[in-house]
N, C-alpha and C positions, 0 to 999 in steps of 0.2 A: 368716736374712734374705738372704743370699748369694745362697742355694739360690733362694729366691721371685725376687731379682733375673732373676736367672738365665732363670727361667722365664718368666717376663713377658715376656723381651725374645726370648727362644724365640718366644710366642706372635706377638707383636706381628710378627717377622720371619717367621713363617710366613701371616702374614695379607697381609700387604707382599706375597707370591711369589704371589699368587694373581691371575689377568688374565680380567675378565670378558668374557665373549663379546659384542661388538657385538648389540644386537638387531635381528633381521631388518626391512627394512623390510614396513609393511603400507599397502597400499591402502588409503583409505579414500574414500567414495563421498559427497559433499554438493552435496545438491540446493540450490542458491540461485535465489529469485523474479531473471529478466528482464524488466527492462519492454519491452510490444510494444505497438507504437500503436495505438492506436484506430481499426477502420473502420469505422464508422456513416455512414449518409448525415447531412448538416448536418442541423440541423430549421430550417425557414424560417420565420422572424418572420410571423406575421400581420396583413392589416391591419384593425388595432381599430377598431371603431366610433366612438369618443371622437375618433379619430385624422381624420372624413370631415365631422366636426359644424361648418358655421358659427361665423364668430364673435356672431352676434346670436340663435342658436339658445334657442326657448323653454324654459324648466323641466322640460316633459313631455318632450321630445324628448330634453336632456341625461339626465333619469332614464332612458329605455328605451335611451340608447345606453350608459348606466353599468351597465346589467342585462346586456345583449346582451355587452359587452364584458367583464364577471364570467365567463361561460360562456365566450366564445371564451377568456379567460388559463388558466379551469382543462382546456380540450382542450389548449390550448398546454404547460401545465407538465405534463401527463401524457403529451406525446410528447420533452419533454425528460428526464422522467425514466427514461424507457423507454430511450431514446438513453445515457442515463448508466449505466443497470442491464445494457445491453448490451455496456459496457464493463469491466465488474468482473469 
């Protein structure tokens, strides 16, 4: 039992003497996203149809400025989408 003591504390004080080498440093290289601003020309509001209409303006005339001004909104949101898709 001695002997075992003995030895254990051998090993244990031969472990203790031992001094690990610092590890080298290393480069490491990461790409991180910057945000960079946007330059897209503005898109300019257009002026709607609905927007030119009288207030005493007949039935007909509000329906063909609510059609007219259906097609100018979807030219409009397809140059702001463009203007957004420009940006991504």
């Amino acid at each position: 039992m001695k002997r075992l003591t003995i030895g254990l504390c051998l090993v244990l004080a031969g472990c203790a003497g031992q001094v690990a080498e610092p590890p080298e440093p290393v480069t490491v290289r990461v790409e991180v996203p910057v945000q960079v601003p946007c330059r897209t020309e503005r898109v300019q509001r257009p002026a709607f149809a609905v927007d030119s209409l009288p207030i005493g303006a007949s039935i007909a005339e509000q329906m063909r400025a609510l059609r007219a001004e259906r097609l100018q909104r979807k030219g409009y949101e397809v140059r702001l989408e463009a203007a957004i898709e420009a940006c991504q």
